[in-house]
N, C-alpha and C positions, 0 to 999 in steps of 0.2 A: 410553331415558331420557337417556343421555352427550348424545345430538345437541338435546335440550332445552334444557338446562341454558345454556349460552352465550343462547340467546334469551330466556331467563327473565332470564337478570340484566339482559338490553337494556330486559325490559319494566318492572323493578321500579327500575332507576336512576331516572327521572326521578320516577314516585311516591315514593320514599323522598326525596327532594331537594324535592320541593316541602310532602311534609310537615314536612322539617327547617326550611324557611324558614319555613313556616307557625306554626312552635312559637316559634322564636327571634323571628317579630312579637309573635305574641301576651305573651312575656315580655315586651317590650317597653313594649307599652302596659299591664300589668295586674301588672306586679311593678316593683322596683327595679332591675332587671338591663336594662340599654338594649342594643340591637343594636350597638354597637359594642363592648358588650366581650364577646356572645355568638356573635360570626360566626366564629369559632375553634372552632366546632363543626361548622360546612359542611364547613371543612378535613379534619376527623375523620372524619364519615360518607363525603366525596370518596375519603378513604384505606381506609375500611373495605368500601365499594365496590368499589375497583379490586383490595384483596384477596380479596375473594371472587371475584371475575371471574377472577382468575388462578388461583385455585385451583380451581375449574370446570373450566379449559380442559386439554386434552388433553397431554400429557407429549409435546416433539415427537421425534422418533428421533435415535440416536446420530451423527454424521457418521459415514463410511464411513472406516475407517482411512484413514492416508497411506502410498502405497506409494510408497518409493526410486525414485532416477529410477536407469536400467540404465546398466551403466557406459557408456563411449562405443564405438564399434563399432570404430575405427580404432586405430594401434599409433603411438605416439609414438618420435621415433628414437633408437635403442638409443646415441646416443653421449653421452659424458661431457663432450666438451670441445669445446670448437670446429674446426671442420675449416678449413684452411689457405685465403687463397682460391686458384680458380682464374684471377685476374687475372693477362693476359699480358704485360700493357707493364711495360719498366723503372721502377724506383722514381724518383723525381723526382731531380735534381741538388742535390748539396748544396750549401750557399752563405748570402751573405746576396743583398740587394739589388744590383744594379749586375753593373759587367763582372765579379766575381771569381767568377762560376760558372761552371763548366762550363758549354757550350750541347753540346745533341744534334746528331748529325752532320749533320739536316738542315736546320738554321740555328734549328730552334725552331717552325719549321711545324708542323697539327697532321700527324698519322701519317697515311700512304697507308691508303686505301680497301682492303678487301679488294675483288679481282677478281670483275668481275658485277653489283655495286653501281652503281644508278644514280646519279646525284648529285643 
């Protein structure tokens, strides 16, 4: 009977809707009440309609919980603070602009290649 029910309302919507237009003409021509101030009844039976339709229809299932995502797999590193670099050239010469700094011993060129390096 449940698997009916949805086709039943498919069949009975357009019958109930042409009888509702059918009533609201005939007030029309045959009482004091003109279709424009009666078509605020389509709206009603449209609503009374689409709630019966839904209450017909089948309750749908729950979603499926949501499972947490797993922590991540890898170990973040154990240190607090920053580690020192391991950069090996001298710090830059102090100074301002011009001759009053210091230059490195080898006139200011960049630094020799380490050995085996092509150029």
């Amino acid at each position: 009977m449940k698997d009916r029910e949805p086709s039943l309302m498919r069949a009975i919507r357009g019958p109930i809707t042409l009888i509702t237009v059918g009533v609201l003409f005939a007030l029309n021509n045959f009482t004091q009440y003109s279709f424009d101030r009666t078509w605020p009844v389509l709206l009603i039976v449209f609503g009374l309609l689409s709630l019966m339709k839904r209450s017909m229809e089948p309750v749908p299932p729950p979603p499926p919980p949501v499972q947490p995502y797993p922590p991540p797999a890898y170990a973040y590193p154990a240190q607090s603070s920053y580690a020192q670099s391991t950069y090996s050239q001298p710090p830059p010469a102090k100074g301002g602009f011009g001759g009053s700094a210091s230059r490195p011993a080898d006139g200011g060129q960049n630094p020799p290649l380490p050995p085996g390096d092509p150029v």
